[in-house]
C-alpha positions as CSV (number, residue, x, y, z in Angstrom):
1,X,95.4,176.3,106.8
2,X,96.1,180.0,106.9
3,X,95.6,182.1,102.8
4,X,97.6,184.8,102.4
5,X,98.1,186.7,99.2
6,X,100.9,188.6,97.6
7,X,100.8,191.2,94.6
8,X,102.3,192.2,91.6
9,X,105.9,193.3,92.6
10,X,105.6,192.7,95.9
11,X,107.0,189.6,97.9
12,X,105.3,188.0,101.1
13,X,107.3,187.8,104.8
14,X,106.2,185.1,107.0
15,X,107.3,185.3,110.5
16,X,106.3,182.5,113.0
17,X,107.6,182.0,116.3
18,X,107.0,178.0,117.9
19,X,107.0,177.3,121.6
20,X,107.4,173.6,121.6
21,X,107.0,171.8,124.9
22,X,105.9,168.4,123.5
23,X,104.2,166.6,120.4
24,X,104.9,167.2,117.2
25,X,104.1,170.1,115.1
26,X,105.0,170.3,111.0
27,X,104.6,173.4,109.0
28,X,104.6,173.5,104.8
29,X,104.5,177.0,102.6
30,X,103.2,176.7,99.4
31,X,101.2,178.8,96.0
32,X,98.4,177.9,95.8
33,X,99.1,176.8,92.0
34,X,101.6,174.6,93.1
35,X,100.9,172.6,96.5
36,X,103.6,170.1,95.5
37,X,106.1,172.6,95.2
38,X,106.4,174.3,98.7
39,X,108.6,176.9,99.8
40,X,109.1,175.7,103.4
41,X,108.7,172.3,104.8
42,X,109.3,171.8,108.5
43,X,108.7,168.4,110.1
44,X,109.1,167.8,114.0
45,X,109.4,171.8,115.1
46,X,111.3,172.3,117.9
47,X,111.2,175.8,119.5
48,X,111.9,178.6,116.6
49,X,112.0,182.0,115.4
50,X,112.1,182.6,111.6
51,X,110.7,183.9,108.6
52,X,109.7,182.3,105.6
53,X,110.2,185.0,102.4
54,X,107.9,183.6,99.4
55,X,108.3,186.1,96.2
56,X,106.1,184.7,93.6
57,X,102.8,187.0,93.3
58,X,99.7,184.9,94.0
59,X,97.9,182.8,96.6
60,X,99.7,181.0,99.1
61,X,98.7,178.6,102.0
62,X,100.4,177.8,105.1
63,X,99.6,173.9,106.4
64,X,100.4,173.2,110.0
65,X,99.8,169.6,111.2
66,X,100.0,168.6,114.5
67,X,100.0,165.7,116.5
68,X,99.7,165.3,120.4
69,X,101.4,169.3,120.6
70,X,101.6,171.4,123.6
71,X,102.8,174.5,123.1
72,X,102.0,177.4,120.9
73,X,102.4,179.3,117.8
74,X,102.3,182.3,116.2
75,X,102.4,184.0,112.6
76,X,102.6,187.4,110.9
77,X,102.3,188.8,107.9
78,X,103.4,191.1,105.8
79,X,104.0,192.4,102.2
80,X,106.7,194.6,101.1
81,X,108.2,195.5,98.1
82,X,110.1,192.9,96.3
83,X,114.0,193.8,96.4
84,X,114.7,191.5,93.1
């Protein structure tokens, strides 16, 4: 897991970039409050470049499960003002 907070009028980018070159790797975005309701659910990644834009203010947690993977990933993040 990977906790990442957003404030008040502000709205949360993730960006994460997959190099896949076997396995399996699955990825879920969710608040914290509500882990059944996620944002972004990815099963079976492939190699990827995109951002996950999560606007509700509060905790969020990023799940990656993997099974037998080679490869690699990577995440950033950032806050910006929310544009809504």
């Amino acid at each position: 897991y990977h906790t990442y907070q957003v404030e008040e009028g502000r709205q949360g980018i993730l960006s994460v970039r997959i190099t896949e070159v076997s396995g399996r790797l699955d990825m879920d975005v969710f608040h914290i409050d509500s882990p059944e309701d996620t944002d972004y659910t990815g099963r079976d990644l492939d190699s990827a470049s995109f951002d996950v834009i999560v606007r509700k203010s509060g905790e969020y947690k990023i799940r990656f499960a993997a099974k037998d993977f080679v490869g690699s990933y990577e995440i950033q993040w950032k806050t910006q003002k929310n544009t809504d």
